[in-house]
C-alpha positions in Angstrom: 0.0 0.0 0.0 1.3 3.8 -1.0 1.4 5.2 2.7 0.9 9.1 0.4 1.0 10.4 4.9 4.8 9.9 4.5 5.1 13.1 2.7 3.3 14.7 5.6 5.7 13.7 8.1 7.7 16.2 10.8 11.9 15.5 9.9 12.9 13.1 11.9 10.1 11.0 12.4 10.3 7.4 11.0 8.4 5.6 8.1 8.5 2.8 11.0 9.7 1.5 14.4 11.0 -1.2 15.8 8.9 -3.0 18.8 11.4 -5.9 18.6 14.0 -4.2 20.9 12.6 -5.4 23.7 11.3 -8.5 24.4 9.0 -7.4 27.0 7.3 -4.3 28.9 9.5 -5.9 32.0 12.9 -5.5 29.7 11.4 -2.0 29.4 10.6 -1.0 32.7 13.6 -2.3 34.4 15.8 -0.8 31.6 14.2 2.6 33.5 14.6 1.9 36.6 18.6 1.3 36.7 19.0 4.7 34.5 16.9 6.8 36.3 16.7 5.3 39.8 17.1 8.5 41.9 14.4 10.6 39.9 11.2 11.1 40.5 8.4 8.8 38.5 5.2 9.6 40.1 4.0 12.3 42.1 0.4 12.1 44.1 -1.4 14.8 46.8 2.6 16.0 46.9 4.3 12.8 48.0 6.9 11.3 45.4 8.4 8.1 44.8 11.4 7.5 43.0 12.3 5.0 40.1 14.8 3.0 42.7 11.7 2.7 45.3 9.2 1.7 42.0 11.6 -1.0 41.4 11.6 -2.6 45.1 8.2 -2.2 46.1 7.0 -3.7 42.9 9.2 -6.8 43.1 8.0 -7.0 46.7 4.1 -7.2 45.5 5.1 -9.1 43.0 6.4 -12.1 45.1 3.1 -11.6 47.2 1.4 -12.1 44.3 3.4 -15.3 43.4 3.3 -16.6 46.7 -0.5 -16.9 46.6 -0.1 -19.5 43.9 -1.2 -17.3 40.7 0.0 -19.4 38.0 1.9 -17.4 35.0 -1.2 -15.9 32.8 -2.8 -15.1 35.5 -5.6 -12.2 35.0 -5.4 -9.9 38.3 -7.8 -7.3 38.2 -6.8 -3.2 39.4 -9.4 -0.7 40.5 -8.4 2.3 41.9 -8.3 6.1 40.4 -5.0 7.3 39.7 -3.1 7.1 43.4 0.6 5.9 43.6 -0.9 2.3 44.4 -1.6 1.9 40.8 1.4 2.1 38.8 3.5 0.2 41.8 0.1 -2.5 41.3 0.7 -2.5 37.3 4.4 -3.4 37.1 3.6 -6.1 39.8 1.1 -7.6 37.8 3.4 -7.3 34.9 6.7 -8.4 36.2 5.4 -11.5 38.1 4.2 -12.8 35.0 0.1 -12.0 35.5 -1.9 -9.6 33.2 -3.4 -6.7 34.7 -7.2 -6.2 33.7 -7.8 -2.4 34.5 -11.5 -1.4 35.5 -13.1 1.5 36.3 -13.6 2.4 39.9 -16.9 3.6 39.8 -18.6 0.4 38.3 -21.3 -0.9 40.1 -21.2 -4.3 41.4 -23.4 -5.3 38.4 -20.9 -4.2 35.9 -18.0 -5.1 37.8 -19.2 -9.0 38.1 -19.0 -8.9 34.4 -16.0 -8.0 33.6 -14.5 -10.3 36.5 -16.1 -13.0 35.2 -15.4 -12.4 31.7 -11.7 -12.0 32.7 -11.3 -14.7 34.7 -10.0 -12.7 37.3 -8.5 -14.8 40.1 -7.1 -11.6 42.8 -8.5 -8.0 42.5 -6.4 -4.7 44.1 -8.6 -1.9 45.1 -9.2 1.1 46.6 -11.0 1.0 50.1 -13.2 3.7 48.9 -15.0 0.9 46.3 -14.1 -2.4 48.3 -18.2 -2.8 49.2 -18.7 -2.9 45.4 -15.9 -5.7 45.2 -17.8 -7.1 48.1 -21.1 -7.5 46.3 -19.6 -8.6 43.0 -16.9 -11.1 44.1 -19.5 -13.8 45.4 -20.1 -15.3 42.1 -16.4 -14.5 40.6 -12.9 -16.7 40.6 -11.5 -14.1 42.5 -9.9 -15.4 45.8 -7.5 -12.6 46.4 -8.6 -9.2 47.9 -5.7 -6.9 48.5 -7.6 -2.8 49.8 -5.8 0.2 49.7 -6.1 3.3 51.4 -5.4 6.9 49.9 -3.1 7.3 52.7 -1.3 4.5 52.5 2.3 5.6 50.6 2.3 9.5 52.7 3.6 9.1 55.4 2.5 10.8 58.5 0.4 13.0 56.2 -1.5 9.6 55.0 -3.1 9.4 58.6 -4.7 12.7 57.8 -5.8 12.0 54.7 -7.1 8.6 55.9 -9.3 10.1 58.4 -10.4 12.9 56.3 -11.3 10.5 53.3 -12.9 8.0 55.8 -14.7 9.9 58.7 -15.1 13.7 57.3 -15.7 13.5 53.7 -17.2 10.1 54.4 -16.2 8.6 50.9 -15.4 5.0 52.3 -18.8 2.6 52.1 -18.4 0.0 55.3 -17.0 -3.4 53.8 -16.0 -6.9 55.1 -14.2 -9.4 52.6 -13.3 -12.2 54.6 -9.7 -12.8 54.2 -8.1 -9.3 52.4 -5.7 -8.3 52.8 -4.0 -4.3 53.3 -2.0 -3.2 50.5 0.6 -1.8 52.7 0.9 -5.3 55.0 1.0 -7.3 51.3 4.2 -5.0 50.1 5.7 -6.0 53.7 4.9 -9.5 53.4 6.0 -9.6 49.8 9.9 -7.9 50.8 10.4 -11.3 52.9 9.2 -13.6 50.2 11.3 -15.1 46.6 10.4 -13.7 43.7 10.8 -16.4 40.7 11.6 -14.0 37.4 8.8 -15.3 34.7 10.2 -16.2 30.8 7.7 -13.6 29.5 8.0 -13.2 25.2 6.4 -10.2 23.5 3.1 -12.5 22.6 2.4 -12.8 26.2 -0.8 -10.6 27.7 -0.2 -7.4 29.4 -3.7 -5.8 29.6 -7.2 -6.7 29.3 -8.5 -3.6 28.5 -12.8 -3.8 28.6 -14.6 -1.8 25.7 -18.3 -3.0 24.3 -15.8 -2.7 20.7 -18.3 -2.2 17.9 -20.9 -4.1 19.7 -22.4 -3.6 23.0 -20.8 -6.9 25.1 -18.6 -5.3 26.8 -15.2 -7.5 26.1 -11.5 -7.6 27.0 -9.2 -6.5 24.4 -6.3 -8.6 25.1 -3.5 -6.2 24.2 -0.2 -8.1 24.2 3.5 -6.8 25.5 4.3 -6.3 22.3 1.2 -4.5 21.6 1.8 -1.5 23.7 5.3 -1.7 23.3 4.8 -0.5 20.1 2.4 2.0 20.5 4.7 3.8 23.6 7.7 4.3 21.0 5.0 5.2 18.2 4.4 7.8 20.3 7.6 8.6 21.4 9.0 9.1 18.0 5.7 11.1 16.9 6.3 13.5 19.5 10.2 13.9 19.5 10.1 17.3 17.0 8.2 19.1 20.0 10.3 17.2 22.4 13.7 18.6 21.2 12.1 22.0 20.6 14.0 24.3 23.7 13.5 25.5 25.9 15.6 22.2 27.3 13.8 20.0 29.5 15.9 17.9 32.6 12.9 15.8 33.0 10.0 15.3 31.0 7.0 16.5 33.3 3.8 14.6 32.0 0.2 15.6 34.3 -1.7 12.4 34.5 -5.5 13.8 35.1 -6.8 10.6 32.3 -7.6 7.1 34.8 -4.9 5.3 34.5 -7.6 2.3 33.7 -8.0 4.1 30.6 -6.0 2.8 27.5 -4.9 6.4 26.5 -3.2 7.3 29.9 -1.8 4.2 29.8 0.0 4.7 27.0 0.9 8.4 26.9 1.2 9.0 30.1 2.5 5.5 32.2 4.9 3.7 29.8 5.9 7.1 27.4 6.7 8.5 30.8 9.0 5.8 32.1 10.9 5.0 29.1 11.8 8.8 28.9 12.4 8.5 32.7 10.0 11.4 33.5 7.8 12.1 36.0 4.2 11.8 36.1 1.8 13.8 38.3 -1.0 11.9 39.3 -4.7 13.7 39.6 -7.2 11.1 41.8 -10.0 13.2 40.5 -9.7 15.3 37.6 -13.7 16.2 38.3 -12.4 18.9 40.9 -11.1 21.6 38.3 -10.4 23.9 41.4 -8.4 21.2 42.6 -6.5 20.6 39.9 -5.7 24.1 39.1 -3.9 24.6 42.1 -2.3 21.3 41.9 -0.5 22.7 38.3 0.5 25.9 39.2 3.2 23.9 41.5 4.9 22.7 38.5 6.3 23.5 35.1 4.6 21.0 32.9 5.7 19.6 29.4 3.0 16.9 28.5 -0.6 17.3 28.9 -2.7 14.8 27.5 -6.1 14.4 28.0 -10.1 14.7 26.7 -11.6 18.2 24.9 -14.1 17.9 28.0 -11.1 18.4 31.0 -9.8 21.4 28.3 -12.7 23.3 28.2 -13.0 23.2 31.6 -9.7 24.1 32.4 -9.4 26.9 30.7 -12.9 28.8 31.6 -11.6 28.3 35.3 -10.5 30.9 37.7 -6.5 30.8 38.3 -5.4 28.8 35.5 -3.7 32.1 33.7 -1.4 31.7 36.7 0.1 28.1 35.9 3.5 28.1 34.2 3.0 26.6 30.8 6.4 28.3 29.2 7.6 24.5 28.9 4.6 23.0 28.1 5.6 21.4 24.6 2.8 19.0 24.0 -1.2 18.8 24.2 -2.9 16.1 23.0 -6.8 15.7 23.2 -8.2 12.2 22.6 -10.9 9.8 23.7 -13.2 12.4 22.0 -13.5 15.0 19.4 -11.7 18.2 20.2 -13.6 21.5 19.4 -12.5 24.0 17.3 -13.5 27.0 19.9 -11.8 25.0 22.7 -8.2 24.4 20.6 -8.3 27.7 20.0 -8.5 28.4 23.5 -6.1 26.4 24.5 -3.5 27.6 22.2 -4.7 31.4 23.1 -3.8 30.1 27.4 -0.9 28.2 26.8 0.6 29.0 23.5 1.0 25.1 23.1 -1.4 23.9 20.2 -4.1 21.2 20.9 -3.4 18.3 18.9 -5.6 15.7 18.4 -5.2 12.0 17.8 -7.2 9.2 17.2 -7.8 5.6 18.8 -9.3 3.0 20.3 -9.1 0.4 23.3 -8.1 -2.0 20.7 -5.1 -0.2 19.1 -3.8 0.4 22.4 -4.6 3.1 21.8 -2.9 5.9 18.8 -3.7 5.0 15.6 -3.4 8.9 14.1 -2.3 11.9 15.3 -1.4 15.9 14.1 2.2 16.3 13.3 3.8 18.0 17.1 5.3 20.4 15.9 1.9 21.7 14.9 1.3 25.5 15.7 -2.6 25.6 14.5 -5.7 23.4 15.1 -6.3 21.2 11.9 -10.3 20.4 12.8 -8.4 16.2 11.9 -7.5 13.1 13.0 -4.1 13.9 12.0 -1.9 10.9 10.0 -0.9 7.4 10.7 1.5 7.0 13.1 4.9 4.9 12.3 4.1 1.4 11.1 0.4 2.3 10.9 -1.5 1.7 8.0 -4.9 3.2 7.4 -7.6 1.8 4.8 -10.9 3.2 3.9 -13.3 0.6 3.2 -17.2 0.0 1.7 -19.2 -2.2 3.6 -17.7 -5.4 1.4 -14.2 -4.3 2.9 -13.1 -2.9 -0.5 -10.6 0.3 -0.5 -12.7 3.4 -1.9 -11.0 6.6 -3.4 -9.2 8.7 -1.7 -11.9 12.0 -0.4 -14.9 9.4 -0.2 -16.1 8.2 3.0 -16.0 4.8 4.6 -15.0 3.4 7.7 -11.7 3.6 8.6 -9.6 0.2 9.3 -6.2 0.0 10.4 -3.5 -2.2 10.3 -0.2 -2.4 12.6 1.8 -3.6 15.4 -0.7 -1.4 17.6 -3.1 -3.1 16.7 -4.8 -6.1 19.7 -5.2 -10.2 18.4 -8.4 -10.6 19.3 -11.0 -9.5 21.8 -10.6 -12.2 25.2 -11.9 -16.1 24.7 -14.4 -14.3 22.0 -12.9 -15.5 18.5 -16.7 -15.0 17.1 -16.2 -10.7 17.7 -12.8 -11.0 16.8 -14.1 -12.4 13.4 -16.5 -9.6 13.3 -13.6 -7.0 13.1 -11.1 -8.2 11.4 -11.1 -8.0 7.9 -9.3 -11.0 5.6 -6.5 -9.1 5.1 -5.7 -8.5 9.0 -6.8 -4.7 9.1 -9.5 -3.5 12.1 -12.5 -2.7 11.6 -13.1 0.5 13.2 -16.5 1.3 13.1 -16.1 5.0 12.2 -16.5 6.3 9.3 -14.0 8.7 7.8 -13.3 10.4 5.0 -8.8 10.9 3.9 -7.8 13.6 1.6 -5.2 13.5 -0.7 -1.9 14.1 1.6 -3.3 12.0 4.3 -5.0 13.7 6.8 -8.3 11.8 8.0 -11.7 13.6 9.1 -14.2 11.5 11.0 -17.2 12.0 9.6 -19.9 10.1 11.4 -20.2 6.6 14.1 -20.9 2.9 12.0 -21.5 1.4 15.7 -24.5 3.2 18.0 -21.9 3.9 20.9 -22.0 7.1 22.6 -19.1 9.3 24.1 -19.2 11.1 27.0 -16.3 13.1 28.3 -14.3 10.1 26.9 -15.8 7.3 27.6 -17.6 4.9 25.4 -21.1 4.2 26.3 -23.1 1.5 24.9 -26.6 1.6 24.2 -27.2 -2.0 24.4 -26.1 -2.2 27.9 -28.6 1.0 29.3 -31.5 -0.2 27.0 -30.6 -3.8 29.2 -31.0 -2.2 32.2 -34.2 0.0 31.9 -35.9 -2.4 29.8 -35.8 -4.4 33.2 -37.9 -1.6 34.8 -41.5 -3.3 35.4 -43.4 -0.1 33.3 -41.3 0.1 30.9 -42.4 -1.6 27.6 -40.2 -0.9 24.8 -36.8 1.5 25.0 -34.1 2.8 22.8 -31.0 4.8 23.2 -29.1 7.0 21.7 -26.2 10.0 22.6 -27.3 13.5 21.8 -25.0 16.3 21.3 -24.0 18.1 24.8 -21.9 21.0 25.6 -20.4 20.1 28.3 -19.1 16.2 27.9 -19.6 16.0 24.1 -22.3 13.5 24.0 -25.6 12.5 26.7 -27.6 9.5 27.1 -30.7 9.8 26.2 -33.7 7.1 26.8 -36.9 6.5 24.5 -39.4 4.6 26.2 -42.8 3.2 25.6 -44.6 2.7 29.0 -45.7 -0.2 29.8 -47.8 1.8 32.9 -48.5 5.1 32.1 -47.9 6.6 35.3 -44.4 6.3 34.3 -42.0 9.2 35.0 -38.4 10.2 33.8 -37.5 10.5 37.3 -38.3 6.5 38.2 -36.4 5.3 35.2 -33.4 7.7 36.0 -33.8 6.5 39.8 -33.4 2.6 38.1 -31.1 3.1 36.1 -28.6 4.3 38.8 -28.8 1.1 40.9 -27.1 -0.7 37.6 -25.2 1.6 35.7 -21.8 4.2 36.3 -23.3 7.7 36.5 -22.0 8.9 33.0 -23.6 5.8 31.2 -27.1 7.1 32.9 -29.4 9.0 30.9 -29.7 12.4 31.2 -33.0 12.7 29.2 -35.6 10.8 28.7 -38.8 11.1 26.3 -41.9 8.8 26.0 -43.3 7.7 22.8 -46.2 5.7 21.8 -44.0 3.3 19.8 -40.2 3.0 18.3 -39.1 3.2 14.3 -38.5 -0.8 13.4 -37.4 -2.3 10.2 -39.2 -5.1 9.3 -37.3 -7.6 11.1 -38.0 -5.8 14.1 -34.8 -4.2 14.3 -35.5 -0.5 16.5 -33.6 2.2 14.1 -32.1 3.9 16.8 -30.2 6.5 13.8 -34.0 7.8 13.2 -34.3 8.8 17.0 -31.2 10.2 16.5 -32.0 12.3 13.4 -35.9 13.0 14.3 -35.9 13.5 18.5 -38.9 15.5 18.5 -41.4 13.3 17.2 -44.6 13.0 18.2 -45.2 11.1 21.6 
């Protein structure tokens, strides 16, 4: 295939890269921690730990984890926002030869059963703050390892504080009882006195199960391998190196962390980019507190700032962030979602560092495309393939169409996941014949090899980032006794990009928007309840009986 993006490229970035260089994210990781082992590598509520003690206390968790006889493969499941327990958790997992399956902390125990199951999942780490969900969900699960942290638990004196703050002001810790867990902070003590046998991991072994409903709504574990996000960190890497070496000169790459690390794209830009360039990265538990966060940045000089056009647009209509130092800040990139125009603009106009915006997916581990970095303007695209990427725009018979013509966009390259987790029947689905993903977005790529997304093949919805799927909600309220019939579809919304929104026929006609909301939050994660709901007498079908949720979305205000 004629890759015509070449042209495009910054100088200095290459046509490919080479993920064979290390045989493992282990090889990786430890490479860091004996060059940079007296910097810092993550910073969280002001308390930092260094490469050397990221080395130790992961081996030491690691041999815990060994010596509860978790064979090699083993899935072990983390959920906790970002706090300095999870990237000491993550290389654990990784180094004593498990994968890690990241979930999202604010699951209910409906959702979090699921994906335990699904996994396999045989030991879970999480925060104390969301142990009574693991406590509801584990019954009917393989897990038989609990390890609860506390936010307090790496601070120091200061951690009693927060502890009793967290637990007994704020009141954010649910009472919990899981016969036989274990502290997080007595398992890294345990673990220093245990051996730790070093696993033969290759660079086909699993690293992640990342969840995502893909382009269906089962919600799935893309299994991304070592190699796998390997290659996407030094895709990255080498797309970003002209803004990089751009002075002013930088000691230490400084990279804020406000994404979840449970999410692919901090993962990636944020965890392993950050720890092969032996930078630091500053953790942000809740990214939701803009006031918060604000006066957490204007303690630092920061040079990487990934994150969604949602946490942009807040940040810069909020009081005090003109006073942050951004005269280092060399990179912006704005994923998970489409970035705005308006807020780029705004962005560039507070920081003088362009908004660039990429493009991926759970199962590409994330970056498929991205803007050149050395951008100085908003280009309103997806950007161009990164290194080694290959990008196809297909009909719906998986033939290439001509160039300016939309189709959905399938991709091809070391980035790019095996297969969706003991589900070889969606694998098929996405895959086409030729090995290139599937999408399920539909795009349109001009002549020099920029891509626009133009519209969504698959129903999901996206708010602030995070994929929604409509199967799973209309699941949930179709379980409501008077409800008859529902659909449901994401609207546009100003302030997290896309909403939820329900169309129900009532089954009892006393029905109200409030009692469906008030259901639906018993079973689903706040964002993935609707916001709106409207009642109609019945729901567009095609023949077969199929609901055509696209004619909600184009005609909302039918007649009930």
């Amino acid at each position: 295939m004629d890759r015509i993006w070449l042209r495009q490229y910054p100088a200095g970035v290459p046509a490919d890269i080479d993920a064979s260089q290390y045989a493992s994210l282990i090889e990786l990781l430890e490479e860091s921690f004996a060059r940079f082992s007296d910097r810092k590598a993550f910073i969280c509520m002001d308390k930092a730990i260094t490469y050397r003690e990221l080395d130790e206390m992961s081996l030491a968790l690691g041999a815990y984890l060994q010596n509860r006889g978790l064979k090699a493969g083993a899935r072990v499941a983390l959920m906790m926002p970002n706090v300095l327990q999870y990237p000491i958790s993550t290389v654990a997992v990784l180094r004593a030869g498990y994968a890690a399956v990241n979930v999202n902390p604010l699951y209910t125990p409906h959702e979090l059963e699921h994906q335990l199951k699904d996994s396999g999942a045989e030991a879970i780490i999480v925060l104390e703050n969301f142990a009574s969900t693991v406590q509801q969900a584990i019954g009917r699960t393989d897990v038989r390892h609990v390890i609860v942290g506390s936010m307090g638990d790496l601070l120091g004196f200061k951690g009693v504080i927060v502890n009793f703050v967290v637990r007994h002001i704020k009141k954010m810790v649910p009472p919990s009882s899981i016969p036989g867990a274990v502290r997080f902070n007595d398992a890294l003590a345990a673990g220093r006195g245990m051996t730790f046998a070093r696993p033969e991991l290759t660079p086909d072994d699993a690293a992640f199960l990342q969840y995502t409903g893909g382009t269906t709504g089962v919600s799935k574990g893309a299994t991304l391998l070592h190699r796998n996000i390997l290659a996407n960190m030094l895709q990255n890497d080498a797309w970003l190196q002209p803004a990089l070496k751009k002075p002013p000169r930088v000691d230490q790459l400084f990279i804020v962390c406000a994404l979840p690390l449970y999410h692919i794209f901090a993962l990636t830009a944020c965890f392993m980019l950050g720890m092969r360039a032996g930078g630091v990265n500053l953790l942000i538990p809740n990214p939701r507190d803009i006031p918060g966060l604000v006066k957490e940045l204007r303690k630092y000089q920061i040079n990487i700032f990934p994150a969604v056009n949602t946490l942009y647009n807040a940040l810069v209509n909020a009081p005090g962030f003109d006073q942050v130092d951004f005269s280092k800040l060399k990179v912006s990139i704005g994923g998970g979602m489409a970035v705005q125009k308006i807020v780029a603009e705004r962005w560039l106009k507070a920081t003088g560092c362009a908004l660039l915006e990429g493009y991926g997916l759970s199962e590409t581990s994330p970056t498929l495309t991205c803007n050149p970095a050395d951008s100085d303007r908003f280009s309103g695209s997806i950007g161009l393939p990164l290194p080694s990427t290959y990008l196809s725009i297909r009909d719906d018979d998986g033939k290439e169409i001509p160039l300016g013509e939309a189709g959905e966009i399938c991709a091809r390259g070391p980035q790019v996941m095996p297969g969706y987790w003991n589900r070889p029947d969606e694998t098929a689905k996405v895959m086409t014949a030729d090995g290139f993903f599937r999408t399920g977005d539909i795009g349109v790529m001009s002549a020099d090899g920029y891509t626009r997304i133009v519209d969504r093949k698959k129903d999901m919805i996206l708010v602030s980032g995070f994929n929604v799927y409509p199967n799973e909600i209309e699941d949930v309220i179709a379980g409501h006794p008077g409800v008859l019939e529902c659909a449901v579809v994401g609207i546009k919304d100003e302030r997290s990009g896309e909403a939820v929104k329900a169309f129900v026929v009532r089954k009892d006609p006393n029905l109200t928007s409030e009692e469906i909301i008030k259901y639906a939050r018993t079973e689903l994660t706040s964002y993935k309840v609707p916001r709106h709901v409207e009642f109609r007498d019945s729901l567009p079908k095609t023949n077969v009986g199929k609901i055509l949720r696209r004619e909600l979305r184009e005609k909302p205000k039918a007649a009930a």
